[in-house]
N, CA, C and O atoms as a CHARMM CRD file, in Angstrom:
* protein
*
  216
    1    1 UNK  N    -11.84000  37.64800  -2.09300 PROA 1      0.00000
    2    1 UNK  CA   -10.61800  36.97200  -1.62400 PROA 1      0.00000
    3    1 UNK  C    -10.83100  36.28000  -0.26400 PROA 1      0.00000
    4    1 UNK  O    -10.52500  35.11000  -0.03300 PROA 1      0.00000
    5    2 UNK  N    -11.35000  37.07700   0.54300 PROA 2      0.00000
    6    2 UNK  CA   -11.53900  36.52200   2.00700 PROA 2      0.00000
    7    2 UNK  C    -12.26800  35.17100   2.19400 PROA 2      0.00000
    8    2 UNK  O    -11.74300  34.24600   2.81300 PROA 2      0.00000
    9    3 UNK  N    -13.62900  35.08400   1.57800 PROA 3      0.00000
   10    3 UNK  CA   -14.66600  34.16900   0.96200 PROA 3      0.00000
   11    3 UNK  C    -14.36200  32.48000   0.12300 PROA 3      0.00000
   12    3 UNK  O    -14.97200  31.41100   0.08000 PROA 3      0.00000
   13    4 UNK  N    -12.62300  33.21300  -0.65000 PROA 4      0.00000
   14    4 UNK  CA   -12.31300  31.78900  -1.24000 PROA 4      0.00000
   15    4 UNK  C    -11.12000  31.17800  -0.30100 PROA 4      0.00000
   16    4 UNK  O    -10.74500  30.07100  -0.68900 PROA 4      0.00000
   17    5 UNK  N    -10.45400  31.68000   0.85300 PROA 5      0.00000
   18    5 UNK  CA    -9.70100  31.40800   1.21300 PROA 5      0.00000
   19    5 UNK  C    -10.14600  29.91100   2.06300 PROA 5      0.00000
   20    5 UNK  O     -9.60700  28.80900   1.95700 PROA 5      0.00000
   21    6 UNK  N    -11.46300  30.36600   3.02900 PROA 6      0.00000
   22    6 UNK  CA   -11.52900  29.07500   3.23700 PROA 6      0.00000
   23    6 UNK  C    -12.10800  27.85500   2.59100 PROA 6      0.00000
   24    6 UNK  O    -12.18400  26.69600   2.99800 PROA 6      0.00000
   25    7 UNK  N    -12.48900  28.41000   1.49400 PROA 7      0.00000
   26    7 UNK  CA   -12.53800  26.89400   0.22600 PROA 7      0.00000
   27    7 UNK  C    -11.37500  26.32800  -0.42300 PROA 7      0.00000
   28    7 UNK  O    -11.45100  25.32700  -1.13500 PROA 7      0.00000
   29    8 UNK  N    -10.12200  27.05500  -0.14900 PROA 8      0.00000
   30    8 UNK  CA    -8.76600  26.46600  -0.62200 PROA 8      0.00000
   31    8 UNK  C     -8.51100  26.00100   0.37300 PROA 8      0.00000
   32    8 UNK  O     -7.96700  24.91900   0.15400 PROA 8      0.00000
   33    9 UNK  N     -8.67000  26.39600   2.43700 PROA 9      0.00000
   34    9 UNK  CA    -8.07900  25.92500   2.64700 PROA 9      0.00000
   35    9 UNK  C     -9.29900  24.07900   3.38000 PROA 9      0.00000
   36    9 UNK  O     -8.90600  23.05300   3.93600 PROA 9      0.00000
   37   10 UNK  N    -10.54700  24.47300   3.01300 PROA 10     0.00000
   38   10 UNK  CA   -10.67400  23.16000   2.99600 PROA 10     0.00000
   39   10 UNK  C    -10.59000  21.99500   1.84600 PROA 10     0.00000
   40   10 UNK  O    -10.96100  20.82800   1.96900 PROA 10     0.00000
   41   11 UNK  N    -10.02800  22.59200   0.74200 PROA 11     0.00000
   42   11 UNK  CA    -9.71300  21.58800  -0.61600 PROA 11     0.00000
   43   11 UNK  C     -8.57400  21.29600  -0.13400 PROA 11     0.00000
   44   11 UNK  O     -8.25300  20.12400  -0.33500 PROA 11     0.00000
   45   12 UNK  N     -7.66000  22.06800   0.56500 PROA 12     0.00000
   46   12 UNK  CA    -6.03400  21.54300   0.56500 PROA 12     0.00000
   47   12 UNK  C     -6.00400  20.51100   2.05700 PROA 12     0.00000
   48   12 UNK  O     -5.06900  19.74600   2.29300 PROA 12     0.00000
   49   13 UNK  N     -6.87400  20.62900   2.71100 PROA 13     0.00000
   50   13 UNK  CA    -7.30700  19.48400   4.27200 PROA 13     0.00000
   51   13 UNK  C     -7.81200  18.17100   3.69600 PROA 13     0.00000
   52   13 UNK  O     -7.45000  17.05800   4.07500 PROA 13     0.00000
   53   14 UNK  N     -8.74800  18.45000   2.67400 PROA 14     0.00000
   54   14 UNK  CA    -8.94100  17.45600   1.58200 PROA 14     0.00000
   55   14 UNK  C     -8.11100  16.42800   0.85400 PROA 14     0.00000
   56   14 UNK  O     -8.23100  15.20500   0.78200 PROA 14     0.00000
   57   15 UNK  N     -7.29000  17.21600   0.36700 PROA 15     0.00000
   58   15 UNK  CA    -6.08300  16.55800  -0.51700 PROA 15     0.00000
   59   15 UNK  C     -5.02100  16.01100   0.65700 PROA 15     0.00000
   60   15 UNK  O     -4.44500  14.92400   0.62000 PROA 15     0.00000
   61   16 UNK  N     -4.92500  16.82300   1.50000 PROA 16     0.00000
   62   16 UNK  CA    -4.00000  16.34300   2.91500 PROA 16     0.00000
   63   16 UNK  C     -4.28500  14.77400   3.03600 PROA 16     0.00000
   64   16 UNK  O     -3.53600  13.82100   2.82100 PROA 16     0.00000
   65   17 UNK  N     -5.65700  14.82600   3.46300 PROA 17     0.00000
   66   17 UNK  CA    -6.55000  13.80300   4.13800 PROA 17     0.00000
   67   17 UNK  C     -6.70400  12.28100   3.02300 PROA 17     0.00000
   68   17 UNK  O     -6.88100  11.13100   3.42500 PROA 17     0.00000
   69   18 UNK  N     -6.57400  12.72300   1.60800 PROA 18     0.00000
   70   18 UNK  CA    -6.97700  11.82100   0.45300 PROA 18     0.00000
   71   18 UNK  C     -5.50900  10.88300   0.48000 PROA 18     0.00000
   72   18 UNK  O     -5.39500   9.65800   0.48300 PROA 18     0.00000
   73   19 UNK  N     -4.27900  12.11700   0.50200 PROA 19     0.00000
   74   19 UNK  CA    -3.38200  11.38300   0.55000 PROA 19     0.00000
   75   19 UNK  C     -2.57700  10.98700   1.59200 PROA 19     0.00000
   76   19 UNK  O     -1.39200  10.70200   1.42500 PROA 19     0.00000
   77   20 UNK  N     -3.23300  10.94000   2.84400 PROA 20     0.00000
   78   20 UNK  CA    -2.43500  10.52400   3.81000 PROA 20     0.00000
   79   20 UNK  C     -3.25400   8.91400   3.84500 PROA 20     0.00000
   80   20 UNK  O     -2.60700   7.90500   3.56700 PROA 20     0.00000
   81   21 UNK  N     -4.65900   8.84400   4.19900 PROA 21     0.00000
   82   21 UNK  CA    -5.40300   7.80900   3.69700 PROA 21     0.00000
   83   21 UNK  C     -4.71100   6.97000   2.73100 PROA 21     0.00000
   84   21 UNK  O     -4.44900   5.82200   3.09200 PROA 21     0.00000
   85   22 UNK  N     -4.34400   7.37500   1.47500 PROA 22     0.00000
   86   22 UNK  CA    -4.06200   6.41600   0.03900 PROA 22     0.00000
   87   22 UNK  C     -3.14900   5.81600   0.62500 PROA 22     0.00000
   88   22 UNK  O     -3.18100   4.59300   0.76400 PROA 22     0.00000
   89   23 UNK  N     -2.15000   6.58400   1.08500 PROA 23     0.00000
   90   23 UNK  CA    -0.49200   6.35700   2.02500 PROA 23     0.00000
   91   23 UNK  C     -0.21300   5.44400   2.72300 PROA 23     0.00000
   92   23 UNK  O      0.80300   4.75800   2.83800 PROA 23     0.00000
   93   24 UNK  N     -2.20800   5.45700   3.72500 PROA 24     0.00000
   94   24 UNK  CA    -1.63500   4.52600   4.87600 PROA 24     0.00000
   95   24 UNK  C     -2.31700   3.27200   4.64300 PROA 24     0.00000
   96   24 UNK  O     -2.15800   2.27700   5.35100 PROA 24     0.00000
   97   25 UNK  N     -3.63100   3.38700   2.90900 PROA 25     0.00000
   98   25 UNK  CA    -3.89100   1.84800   2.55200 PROA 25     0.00000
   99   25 UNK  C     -3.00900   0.92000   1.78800 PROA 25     0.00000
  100   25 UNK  O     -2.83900  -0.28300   1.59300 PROA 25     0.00000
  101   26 UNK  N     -2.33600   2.56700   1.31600 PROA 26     0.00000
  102   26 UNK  CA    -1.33000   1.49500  -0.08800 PROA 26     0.00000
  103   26 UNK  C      0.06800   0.66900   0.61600 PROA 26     0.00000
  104   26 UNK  O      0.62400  -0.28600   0.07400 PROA 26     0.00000
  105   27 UNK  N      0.51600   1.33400   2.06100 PROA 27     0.00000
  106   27 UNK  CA     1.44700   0.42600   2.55300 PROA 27     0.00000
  107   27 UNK  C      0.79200  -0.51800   3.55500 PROA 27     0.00000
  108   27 UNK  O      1.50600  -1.42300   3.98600 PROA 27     0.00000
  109   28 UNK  N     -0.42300  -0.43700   3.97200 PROA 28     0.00000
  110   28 UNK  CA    -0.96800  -1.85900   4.80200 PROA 28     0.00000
  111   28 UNK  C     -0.92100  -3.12400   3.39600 PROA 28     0.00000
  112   28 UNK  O     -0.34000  -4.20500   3.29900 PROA 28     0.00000
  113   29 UNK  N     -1.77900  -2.39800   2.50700 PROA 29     0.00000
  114   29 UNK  CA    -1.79500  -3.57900   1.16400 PROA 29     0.00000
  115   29 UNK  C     -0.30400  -3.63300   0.83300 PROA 29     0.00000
  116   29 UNK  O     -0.35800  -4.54800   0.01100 PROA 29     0.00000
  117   30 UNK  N      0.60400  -3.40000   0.87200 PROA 30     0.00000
  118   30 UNK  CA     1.85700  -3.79100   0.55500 PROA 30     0.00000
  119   30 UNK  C      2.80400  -4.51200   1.84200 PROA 30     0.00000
  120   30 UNK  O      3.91900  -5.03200   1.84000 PROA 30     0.00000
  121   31 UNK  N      1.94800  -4.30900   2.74800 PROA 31     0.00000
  122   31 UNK  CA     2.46900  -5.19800   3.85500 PROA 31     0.00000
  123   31 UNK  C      1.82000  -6.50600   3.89000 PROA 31     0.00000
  124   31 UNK  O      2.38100  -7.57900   4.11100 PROA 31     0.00000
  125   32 UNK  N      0.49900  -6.29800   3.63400 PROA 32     0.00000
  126   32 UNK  CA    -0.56100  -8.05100   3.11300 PROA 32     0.00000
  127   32 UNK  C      0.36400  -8.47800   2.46200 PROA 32     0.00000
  128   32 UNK  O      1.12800  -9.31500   2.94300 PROA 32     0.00000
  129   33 UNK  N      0.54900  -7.85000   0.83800 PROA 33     0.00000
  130   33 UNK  CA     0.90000  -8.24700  -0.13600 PROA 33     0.00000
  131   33 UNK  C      2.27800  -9.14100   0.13400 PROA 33     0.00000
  132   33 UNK  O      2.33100 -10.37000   0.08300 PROA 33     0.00000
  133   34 UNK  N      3.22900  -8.36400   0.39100 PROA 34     0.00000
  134   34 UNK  CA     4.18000  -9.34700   0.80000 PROA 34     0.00000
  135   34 UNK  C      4.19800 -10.46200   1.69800 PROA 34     0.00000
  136   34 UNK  O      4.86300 -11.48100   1.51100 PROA 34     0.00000
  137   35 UNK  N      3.24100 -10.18200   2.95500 PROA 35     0.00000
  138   35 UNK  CA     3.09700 -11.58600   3.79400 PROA 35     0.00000
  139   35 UNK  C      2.51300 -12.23600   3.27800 PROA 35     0.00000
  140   35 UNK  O      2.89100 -13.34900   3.64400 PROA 35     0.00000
  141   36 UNK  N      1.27000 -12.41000   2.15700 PROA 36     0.00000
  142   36 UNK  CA     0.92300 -13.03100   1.12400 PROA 36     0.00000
  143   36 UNK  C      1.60700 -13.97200   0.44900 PROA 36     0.00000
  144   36 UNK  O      1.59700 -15.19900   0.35100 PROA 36     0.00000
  145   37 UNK  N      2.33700 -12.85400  -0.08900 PROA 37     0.00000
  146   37 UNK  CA     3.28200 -13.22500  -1.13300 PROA 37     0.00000
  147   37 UNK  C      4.55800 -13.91600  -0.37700 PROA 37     0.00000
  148   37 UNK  O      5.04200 -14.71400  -1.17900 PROA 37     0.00000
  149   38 UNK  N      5.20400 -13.92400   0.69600 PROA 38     0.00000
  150   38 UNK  CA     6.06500 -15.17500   1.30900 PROA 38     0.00000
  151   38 UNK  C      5.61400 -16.51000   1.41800 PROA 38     0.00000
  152   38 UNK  O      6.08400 -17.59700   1.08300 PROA 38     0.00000
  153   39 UNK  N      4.36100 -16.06100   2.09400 PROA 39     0.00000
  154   39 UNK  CA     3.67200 -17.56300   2.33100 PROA 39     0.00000
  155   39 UNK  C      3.25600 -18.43100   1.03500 PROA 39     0.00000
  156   39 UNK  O      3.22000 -19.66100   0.99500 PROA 39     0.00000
  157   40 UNK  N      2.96400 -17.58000   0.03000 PROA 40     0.00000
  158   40 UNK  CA     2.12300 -18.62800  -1.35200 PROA 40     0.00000
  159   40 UNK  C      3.84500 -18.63400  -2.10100 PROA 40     0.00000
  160   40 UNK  O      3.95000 -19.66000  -2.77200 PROA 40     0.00000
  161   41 UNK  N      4.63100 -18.12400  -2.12900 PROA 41     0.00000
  162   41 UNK  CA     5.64600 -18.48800  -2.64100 PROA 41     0.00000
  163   41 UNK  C      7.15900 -19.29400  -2.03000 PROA 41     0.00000
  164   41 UNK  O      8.09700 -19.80800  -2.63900 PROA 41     0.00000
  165   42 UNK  N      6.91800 -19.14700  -0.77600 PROA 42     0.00000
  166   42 UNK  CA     7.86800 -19.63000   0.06000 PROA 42     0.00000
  167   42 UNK  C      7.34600 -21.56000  -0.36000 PROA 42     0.00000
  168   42 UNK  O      8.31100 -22.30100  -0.54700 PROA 42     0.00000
  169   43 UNK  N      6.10200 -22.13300  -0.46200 PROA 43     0.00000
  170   43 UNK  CA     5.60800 -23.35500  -0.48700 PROA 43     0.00000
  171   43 UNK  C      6.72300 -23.55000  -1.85200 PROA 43     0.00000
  172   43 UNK  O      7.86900 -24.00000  -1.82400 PROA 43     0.00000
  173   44 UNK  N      5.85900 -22.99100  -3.12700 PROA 44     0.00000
  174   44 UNK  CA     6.27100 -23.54700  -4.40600 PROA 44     0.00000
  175   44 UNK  C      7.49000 -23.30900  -4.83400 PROA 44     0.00000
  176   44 UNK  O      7.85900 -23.73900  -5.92700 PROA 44     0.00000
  177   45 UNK  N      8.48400 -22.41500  -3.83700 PROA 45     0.00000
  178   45 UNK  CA     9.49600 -22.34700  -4.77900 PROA 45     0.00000
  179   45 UNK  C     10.49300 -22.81100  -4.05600 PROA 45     0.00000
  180   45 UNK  O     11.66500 -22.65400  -4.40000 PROA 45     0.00000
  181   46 UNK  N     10.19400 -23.33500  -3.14800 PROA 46     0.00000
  182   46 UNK  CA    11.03100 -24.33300  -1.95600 PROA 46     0.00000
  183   46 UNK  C     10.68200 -25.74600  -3.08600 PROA 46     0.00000
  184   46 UNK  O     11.53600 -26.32600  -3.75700 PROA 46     0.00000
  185   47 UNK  N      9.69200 -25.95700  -3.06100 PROA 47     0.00000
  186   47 UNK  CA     9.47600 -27.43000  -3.77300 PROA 47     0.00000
  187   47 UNK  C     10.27800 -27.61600  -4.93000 PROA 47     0.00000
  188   47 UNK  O     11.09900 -28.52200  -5.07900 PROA 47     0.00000
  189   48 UNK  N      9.94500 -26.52700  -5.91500 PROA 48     0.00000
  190   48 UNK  CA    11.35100 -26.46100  -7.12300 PROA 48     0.00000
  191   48 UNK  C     13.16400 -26.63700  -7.05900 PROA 48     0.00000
  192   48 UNK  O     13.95400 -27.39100  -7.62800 PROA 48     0.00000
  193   49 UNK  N     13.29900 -25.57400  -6.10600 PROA 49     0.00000
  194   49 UNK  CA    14.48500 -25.74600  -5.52900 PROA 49     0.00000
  195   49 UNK  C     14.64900 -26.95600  -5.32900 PROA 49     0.00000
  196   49 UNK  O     15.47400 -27.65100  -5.92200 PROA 49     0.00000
  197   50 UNK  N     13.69500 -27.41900  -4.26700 PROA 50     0.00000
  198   50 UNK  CA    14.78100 -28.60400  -3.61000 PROA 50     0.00000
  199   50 UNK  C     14.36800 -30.12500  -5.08700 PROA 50     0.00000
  200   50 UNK  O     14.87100 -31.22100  -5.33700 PROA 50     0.00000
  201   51 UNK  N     13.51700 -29.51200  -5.52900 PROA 51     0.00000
  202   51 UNK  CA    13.37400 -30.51700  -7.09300 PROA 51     0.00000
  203   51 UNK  C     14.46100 -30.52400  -7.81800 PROA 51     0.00000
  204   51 UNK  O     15.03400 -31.61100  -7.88000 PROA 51     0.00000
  205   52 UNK  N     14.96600 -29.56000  -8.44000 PROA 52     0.00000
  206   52 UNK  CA    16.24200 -28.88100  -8.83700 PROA 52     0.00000
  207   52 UNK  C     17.72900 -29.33800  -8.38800 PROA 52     0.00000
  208   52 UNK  O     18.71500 -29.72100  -9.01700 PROA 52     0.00000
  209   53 UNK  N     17.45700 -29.13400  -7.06600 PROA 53     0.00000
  210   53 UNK  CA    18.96400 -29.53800  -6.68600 PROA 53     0.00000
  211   53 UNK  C     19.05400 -30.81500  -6.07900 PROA 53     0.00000
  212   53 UNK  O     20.18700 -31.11300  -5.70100 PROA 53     0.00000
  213   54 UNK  N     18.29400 -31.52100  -5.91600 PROA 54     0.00000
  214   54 UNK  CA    17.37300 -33.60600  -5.97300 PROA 54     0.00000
  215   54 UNK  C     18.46500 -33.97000  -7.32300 PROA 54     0.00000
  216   54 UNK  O     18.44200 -35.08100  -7.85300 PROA 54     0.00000
């Protein structure tokens, strides 16, 4: 018992660490993503619009 304790508690520092990481790439890429995504869509869908209502 004594022996596995600290292999759970470095699997669970592990999993801490995996998902604080995933956490803090998956909202930088969702912060790209949207400034991305304003800029490549703010062009073409301004052009439609104002095509549209022309």
């Amino acid at each position: 018992m004594p022996q596995m304790m600290p292999l759970n508690w470095l699997l669970l520092m592990l999993v801490f660490m995996t998902m604080f990481m995933l956490s803090l790439s998956f909202f930088y890429y969702m912060k790209s993503f949207s400034l991305t995504n304003k800029f490549d869509l703010n062009k073409p869908k301004s052009s439609p619009k104002t095509n549209w209502s022309w």
